[in-house]
C-alpha positions as CSV (number, residue, x, y, z in Angstrom):
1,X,0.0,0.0,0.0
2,X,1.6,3.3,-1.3
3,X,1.3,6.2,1.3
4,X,-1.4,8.2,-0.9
5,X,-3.5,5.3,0.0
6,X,-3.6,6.6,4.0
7,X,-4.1,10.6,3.0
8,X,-7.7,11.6,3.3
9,X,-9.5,12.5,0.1
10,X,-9.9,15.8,1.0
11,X,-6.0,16.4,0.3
12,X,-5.1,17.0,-3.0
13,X,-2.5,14.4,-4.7
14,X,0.8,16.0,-4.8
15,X,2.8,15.4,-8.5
16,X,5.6,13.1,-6.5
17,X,6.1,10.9,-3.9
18,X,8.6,12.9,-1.9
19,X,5.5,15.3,-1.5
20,X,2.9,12.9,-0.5
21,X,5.3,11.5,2.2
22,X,6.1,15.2,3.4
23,X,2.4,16.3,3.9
24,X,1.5,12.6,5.6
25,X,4.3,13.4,8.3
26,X,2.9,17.2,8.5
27,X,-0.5,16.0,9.5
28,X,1.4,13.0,12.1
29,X,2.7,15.8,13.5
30,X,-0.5,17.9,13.9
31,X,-2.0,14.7,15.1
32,X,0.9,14.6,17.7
33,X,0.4,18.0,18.7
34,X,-2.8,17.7,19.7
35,X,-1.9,15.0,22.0
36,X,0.5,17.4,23.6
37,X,-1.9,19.9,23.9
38,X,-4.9,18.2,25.7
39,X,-2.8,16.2,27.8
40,X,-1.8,19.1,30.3
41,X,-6.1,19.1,31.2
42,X,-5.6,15.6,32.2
43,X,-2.2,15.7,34.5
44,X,-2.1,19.5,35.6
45,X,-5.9,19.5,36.1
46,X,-7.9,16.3,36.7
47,X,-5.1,14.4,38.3
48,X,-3.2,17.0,40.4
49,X,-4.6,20.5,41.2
50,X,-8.2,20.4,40.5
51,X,-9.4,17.7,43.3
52,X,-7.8,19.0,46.5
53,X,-8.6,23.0,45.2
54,X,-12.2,22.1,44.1
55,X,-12.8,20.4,47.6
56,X,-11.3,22.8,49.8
57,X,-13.5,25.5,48.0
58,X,-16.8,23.8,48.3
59,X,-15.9,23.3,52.4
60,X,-15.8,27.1,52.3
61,X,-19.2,27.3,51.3
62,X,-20.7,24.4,53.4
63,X,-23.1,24.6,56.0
64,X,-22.6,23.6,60.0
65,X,-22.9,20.2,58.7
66,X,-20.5,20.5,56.3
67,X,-23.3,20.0,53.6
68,X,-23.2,21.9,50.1
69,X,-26.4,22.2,48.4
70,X,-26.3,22.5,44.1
71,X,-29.6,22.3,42.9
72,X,-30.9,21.8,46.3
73,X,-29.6,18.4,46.8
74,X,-27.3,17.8,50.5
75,X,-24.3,16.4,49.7
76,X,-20.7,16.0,51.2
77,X,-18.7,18.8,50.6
78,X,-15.8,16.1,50.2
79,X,-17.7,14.3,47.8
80,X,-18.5,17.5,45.6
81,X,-15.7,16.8,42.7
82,X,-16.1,13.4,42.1
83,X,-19.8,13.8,42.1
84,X,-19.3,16.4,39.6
85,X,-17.0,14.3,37.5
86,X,-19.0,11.6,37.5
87,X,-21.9,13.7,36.1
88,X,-19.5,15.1,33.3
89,X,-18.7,11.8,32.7
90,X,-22.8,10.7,32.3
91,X,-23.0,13.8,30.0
92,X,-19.7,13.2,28.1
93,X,-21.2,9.6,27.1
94,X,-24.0,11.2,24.7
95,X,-22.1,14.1,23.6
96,X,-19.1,12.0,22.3
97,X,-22.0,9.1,20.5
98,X,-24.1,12.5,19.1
99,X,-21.2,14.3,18.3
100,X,-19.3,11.3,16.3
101,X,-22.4,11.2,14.2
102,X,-22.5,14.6,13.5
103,X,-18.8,14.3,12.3
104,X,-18.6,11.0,10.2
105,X,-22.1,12.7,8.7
106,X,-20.4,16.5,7.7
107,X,-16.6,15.9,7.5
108,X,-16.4,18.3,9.8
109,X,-13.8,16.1,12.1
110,X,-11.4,19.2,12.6
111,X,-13.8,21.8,12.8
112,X,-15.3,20.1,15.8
113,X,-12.3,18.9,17.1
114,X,-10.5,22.1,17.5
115,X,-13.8,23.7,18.7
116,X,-14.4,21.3,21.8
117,X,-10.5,21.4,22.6
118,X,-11.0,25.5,22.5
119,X,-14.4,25.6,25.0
120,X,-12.6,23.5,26.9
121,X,-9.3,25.0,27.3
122,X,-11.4,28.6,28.3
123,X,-13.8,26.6,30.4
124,X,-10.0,25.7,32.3
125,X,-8.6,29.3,31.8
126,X,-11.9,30.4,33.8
127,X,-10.5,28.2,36.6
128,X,-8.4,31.2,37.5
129,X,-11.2,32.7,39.1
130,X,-12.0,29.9,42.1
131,X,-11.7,32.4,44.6
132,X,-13.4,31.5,48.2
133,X,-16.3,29.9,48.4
134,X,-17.6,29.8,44.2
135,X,-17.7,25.9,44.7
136,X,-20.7,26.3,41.8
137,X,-18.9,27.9,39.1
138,X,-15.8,25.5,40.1
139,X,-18.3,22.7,39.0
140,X,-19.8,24.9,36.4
141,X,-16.4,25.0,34.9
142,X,-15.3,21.1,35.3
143,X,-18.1,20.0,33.5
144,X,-18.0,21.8,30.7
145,X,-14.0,21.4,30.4
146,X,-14.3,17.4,31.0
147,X,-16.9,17.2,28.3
148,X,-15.2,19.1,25.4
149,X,-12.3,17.3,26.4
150,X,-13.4,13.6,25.9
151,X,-15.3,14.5,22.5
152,X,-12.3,16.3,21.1
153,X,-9.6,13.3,22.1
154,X,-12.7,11.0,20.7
155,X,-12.6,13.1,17.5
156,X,-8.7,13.0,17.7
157,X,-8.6,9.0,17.5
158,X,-11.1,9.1,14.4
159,X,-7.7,10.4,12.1
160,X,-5.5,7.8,13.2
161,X,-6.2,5.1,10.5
162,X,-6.0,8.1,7.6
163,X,-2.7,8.7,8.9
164,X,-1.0,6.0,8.6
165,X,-0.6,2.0,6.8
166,X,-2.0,-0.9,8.3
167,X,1.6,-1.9,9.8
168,X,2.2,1.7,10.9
169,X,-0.5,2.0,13.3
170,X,1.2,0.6,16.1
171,X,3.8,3.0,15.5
172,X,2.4,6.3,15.1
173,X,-0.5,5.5,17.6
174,X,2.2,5.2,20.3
175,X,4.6,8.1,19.3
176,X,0.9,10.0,19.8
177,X,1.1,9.0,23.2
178,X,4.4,9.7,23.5
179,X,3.9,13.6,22.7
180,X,1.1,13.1,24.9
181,X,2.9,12.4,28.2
182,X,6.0,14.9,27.3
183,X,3.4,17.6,26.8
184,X,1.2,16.7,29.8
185,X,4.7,16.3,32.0
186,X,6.8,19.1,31.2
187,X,3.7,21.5,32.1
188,X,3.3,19.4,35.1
189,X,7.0,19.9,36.2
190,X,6.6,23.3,35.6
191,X,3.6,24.1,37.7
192,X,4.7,22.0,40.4
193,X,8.0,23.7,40.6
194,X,5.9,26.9,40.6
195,X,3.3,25.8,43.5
196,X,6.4,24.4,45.7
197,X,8.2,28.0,45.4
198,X,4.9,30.1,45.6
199,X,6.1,31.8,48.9
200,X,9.3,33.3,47.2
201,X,7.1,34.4,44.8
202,X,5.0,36.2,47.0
203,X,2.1,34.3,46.4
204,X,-0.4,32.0,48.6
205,X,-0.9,28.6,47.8
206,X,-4.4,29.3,46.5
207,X,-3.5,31.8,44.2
208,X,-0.5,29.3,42.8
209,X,-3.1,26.6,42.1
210,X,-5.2,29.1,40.0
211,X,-2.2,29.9,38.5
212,X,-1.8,26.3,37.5
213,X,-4.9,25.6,36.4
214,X,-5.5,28.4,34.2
215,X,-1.8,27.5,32.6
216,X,-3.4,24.2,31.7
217,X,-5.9,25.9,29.4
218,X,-3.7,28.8,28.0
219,X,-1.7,25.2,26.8
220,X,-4.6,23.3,25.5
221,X,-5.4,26.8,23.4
222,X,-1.5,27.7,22.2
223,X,-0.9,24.2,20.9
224,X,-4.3,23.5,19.4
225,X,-3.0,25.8,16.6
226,X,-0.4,23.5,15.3
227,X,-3.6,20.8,14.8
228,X,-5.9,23.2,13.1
229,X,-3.2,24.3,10.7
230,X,-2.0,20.7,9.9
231,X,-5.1,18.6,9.9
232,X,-7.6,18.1,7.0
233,X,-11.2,18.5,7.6
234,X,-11.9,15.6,6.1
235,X,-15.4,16.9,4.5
236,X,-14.5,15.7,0.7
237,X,-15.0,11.9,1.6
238,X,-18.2,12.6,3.6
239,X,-19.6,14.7,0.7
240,X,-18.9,11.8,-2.0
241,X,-20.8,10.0,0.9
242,X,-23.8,11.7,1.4
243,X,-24.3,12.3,-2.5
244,X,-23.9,8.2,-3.1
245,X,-26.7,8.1,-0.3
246,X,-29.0,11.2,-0.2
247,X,-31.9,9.2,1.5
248,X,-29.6,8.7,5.0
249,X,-30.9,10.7,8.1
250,X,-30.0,14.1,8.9
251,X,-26.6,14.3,10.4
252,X,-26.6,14.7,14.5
253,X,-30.6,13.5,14.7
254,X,-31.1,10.9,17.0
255,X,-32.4,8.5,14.0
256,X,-29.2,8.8,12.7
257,X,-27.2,7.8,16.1
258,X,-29.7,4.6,16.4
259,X,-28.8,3.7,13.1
260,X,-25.3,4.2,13.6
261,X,-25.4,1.6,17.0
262,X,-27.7,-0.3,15.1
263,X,-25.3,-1.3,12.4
264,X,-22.6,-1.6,15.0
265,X,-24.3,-5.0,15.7
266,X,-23.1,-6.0,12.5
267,X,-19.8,-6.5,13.6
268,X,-19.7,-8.7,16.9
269,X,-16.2,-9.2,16.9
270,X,-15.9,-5.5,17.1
271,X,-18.0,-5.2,20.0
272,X,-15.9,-8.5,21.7
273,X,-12.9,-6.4,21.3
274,X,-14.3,-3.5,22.8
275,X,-15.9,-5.7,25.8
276,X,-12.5,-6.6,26.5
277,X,-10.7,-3.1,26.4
278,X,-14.2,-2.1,28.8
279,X,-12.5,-4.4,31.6
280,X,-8.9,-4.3,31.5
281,X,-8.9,-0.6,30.9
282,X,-11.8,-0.4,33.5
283,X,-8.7,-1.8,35.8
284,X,-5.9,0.6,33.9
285,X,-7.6,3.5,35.4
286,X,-8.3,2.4,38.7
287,X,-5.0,1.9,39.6
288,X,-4.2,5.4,38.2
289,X,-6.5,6.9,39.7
290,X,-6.4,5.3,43.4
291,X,-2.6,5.0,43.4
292,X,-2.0,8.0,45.7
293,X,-4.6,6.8,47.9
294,X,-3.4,3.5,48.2
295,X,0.5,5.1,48.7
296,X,-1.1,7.5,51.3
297,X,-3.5,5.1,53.6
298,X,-1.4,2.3,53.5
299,X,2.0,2.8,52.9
300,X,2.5,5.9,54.4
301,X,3.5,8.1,52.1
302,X,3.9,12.1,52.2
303,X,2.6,14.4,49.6
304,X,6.1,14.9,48.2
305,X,6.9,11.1,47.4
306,X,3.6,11.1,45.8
307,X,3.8,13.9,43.7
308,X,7.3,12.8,42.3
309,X,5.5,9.4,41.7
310,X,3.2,11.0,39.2
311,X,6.0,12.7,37.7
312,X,7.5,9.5,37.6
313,X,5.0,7.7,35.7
314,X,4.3,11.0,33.4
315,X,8.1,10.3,32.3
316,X,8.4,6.1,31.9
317,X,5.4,6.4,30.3
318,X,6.8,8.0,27.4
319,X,9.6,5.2,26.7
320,X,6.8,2.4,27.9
321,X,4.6,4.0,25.0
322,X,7.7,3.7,22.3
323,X,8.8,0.3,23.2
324,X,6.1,-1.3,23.0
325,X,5.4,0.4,20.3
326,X,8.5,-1.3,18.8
327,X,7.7,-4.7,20.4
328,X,4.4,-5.1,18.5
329,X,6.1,-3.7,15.6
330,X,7.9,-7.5,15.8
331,X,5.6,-9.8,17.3
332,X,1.9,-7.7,16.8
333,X,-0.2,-5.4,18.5
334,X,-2.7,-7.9,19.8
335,X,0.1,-10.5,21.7
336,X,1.7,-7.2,22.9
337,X,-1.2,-5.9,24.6
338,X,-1.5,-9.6,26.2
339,X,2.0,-9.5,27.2
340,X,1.1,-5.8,28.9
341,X,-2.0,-7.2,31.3
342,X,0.6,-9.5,32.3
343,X,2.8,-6.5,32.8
344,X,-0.1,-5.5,34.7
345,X,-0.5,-8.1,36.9
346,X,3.0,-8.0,38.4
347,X,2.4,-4.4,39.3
348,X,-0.3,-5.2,41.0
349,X,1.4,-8.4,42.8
350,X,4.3,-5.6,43.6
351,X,2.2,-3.4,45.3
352,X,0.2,-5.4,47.5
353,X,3.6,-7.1,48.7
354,X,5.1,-3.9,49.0
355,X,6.6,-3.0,52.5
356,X,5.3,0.3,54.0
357,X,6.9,3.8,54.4
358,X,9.8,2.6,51.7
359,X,9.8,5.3,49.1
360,X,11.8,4.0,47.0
361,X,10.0,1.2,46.4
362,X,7.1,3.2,45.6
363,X,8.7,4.7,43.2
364,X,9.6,1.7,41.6
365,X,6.1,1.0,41.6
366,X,5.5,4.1,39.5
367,X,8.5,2.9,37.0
368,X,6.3,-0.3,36.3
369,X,3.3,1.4,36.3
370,X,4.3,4.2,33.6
371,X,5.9,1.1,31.6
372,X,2.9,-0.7,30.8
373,X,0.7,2.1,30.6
374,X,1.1,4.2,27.7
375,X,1.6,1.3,25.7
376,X,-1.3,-0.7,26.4
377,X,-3.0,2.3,26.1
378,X,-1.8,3.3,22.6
379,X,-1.4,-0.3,21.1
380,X,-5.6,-0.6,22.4
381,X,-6.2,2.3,20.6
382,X,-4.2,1.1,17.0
383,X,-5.6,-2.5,17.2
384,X,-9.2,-1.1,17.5
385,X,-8.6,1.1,14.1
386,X,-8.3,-1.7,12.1
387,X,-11.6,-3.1,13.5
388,X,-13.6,0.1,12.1
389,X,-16.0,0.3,8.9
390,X,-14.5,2.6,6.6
391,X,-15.9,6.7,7.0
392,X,-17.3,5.4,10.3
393,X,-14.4,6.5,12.9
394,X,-15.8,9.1,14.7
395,X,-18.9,7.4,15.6
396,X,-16.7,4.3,16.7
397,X,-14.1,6.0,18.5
398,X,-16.8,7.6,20.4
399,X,-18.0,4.1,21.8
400,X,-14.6,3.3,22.6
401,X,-14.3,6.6,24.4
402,X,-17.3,5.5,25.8
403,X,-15.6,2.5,27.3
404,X,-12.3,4.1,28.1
405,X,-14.9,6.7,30.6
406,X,-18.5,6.0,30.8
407,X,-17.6,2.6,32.5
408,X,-15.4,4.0,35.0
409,X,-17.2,3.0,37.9
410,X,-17.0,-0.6,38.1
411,X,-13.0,-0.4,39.2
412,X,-13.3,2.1,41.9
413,X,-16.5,0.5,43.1
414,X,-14.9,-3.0,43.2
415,X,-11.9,-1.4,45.0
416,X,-14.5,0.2,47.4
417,X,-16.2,-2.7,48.2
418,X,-13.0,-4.3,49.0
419,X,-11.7,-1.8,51.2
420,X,-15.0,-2.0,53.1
421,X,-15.3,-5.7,53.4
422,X,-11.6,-6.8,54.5
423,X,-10.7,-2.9,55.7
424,X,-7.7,-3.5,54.0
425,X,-6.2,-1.2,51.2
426,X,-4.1,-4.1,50.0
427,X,-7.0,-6.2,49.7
428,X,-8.6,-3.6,48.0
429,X,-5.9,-3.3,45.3
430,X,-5.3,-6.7,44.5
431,X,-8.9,-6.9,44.3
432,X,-8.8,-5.2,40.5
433,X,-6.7,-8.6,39.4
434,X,-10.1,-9.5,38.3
435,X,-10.3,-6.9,35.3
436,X,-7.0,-8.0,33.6
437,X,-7.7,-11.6,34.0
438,X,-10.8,-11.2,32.4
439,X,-9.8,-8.6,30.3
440,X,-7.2,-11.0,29.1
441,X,-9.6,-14.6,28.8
442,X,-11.5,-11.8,26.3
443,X,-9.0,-10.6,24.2
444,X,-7.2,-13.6,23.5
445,X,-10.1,-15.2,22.3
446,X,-10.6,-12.2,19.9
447,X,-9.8,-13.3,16.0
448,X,-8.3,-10.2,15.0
449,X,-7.4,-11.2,11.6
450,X,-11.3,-12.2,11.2
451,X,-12.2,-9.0,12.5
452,X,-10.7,-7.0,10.7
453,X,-11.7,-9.2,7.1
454,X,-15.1,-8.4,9.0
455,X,-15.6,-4.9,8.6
456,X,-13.5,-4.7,5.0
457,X,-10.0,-3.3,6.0
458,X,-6.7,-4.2,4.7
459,X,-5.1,-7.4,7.4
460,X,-1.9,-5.7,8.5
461,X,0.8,-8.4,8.4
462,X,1.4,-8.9,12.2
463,X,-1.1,-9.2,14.6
């Protein structure tokens, strides 16, 4: 397959082939880019700053009971941000399906794209303003941030199989990731070196967070440029589309979105692929995201170890995403990702063995955890390219999205129950064994070859 074969139609064909490989690697490098750029939301934001601040805001404005009351309702003033990021998350579901429908319809992938990335990043900007007690406009703000965020990235993963062959998926999918966790790092560094040294710089710690958070956006909207110069829209395929079938619903109507998870049916080995990446990246995320509790509560850890943990995994995360990369360029994406859970699996044995108050083996915990990360995350996202229906990645990357968020609760909720039955945060870690043993059973029962002869695309030549 030549590489004019990967360029969307809506790019003109250059007169030689030096050409048509120099605009491909200009729109990789958009694509890349735009990884960069989003990813400071997720570290500086959702997985450092925005938690602690967001909760210390809303106990500002609770009652004697320490109740906070949006739209009425009592709740926790602790349990104010994840409440409100679970309720992004609810939202985020149909907004990514609706949205993907509306793209793969109108063409209008970058359009969209680069619009969601820029509400969001000024949604996160606004964040500068979380002053006393505005617990409201902080949730106000995360919502609509968290939202444009997952149905940009979900419009982001539609371009992947335009930009590159069947055998160089693997490849660019993980260099993506790559620029993704530089990006979202090297802000991260930056902002935490700025928080630890606010009181030379004459500011409090409150004002140094908003700082933070607003730097997040200002990121997300500098770097967005790079994609929205270097990406193709992608309308002139849709158009030839839509003219070939005049009688298909109206793009965005909910007639359309029915037919789209309708058809989706069509293709079960599709949805068995995606039913696996649903429970091992169900467990993926869990650790991530209850790693710091787990290095707090039961091994004693300070705030300082943990926050160079998370740098820690920011950084291996980068050369975890590359070599596998490289791995499954030599033995196939599919065994790779196997070989990862099992990756997995060891972490998790690690860190229930692991003795407490020992930084250093925490950090070694973070080491393994960055290593299998990015690439099972990236290598998931290439292998489930090749199992989409030509002109129909938007609406599909918007289910996987789906999986990769709107099934977030069955981890922590498993860990919960854990930690509530045995009152042991160990037990409750080695608990989420389940969703890569599963996850695995799944996938390796998955004929990817067949799969991918299933919905029409090209077999790459390892697997």
């Amino acid at each position: 397959m030549s590489t004019t074969d990967h360029l969307p139609d809506d790019v003109s064909s250059p007169p030689a082939a030096a050409d048509d490989g120099r605009a491909l690697r200009r729109m990789q490098f958009g694509w890349y880019i735009n990884d960069w750029a989003n990813a400071a939301f997720s570290a500086t934001v959702l997985t450092v700053f925005l938690g602690p601040y967001l909760t210390e805001v809303a106990k500002n404005a609770a009652d004697a009971s320490g109740d906070v009351h949006p739209l009425g309702l009592a709740i926790r003033a602790g349990s104010f941000f994840p409440y409100t990021v679970s309720f992004s998350v609810l939202i985020s579901v149909a907004a990514m399906l609706l949205t993907g429908t509306v793209a793969d319809r109108t063409g209008r992938h970058k359009e969209l794209m680069c619009g969601f990335a820029y509400v969001g990043a000024l949604a996160t900007m606004g964040m500068f303003f979380l002053g006393g007690d505005r617990y409201l406009l902080g949730g106000a703000l995360l919502v609509v941030a968290n939202i444009s965020y997952a149905v940009s990235v979900a419009l982001s993963y539609a371009y992947l199989p335009g930009l590159a062959a069947p055998d160089e998926r693997d490849a660019v999918s993980s260099k993506g990731w790559a620029y993704g966790y530089a990006g979202g790092g090297l802000l991260l560094i930056a902002n935490l070196a700025l928080f630890q040294g606010h009181e030379a710089l004459g500011l409090s710690s409150g004002t140094a967070v908003r700082i933070c958070l607003a730097s997040a956006g200002l990121w997300w909207a500098l770097f967005t440029i790079v994609p929205m110069l270097r990406l193709p829209s992608r309308a002139g395929v849709v158009r030839a589309r839509a003219e070939a079938a005049p009688d298909q619903p109206a793009a965005g109507s909910l007639r359309e979105l029915g037919r789209t998870l309708k058809s989706m049916r069509k293709h079960p080995l599709t949805l068995l692929y995606l039913a696996a990446f649903l429970c091992y990246n169900d467990g993926i995320q869990t650790v991530v995201s209850q790693a710091s509790l787990y290095g707090s509560e039961e091994l004693g850890m300070e705030q300082g170890t943990l926050v160079i943990a998370v740098l820690i995994v920011q950084i291996v995360a980068i050369g975890g995403a590359l070599l596998l990369g490289r791995i499954a360029q030599r033995h196939g994406a599919k065994k790779t990702i196997l070989g990862s859970l099992v990756g997995w699996v060891v972490t998790l044995a690690l860190g229930y063995f692991m003795p407490a108050h020992q930084p250093a083996w925490f950090y070694v915990l973070a080491c393994m955890i960055g290593l299998v990360l990015g690439g099972s995350q990236a290598l998931s996202r290439s292998l489930f390219s090749h199992l989409i229906p030509a002109g129909r990645e938007a609406e599909y990357f918007s289910l996987y999205k789906v999986s990769d968020r709107g099934t977030s609760w069955m981890g922590p909720l498993v860990f919960g129950l854990a930690y509530q039955v045995t009152g042991s945060y160990r037990s409750a870690i080695i608990s989420l064994l389940i969703f890569f043993v599963i996850g695995f059973a799944v996938l390796a029962k998955v004929p990817v070859r067949r799969a991918i002869e299933a919905v029409g695309n090209p077999v790459p030549e390892r697997l």
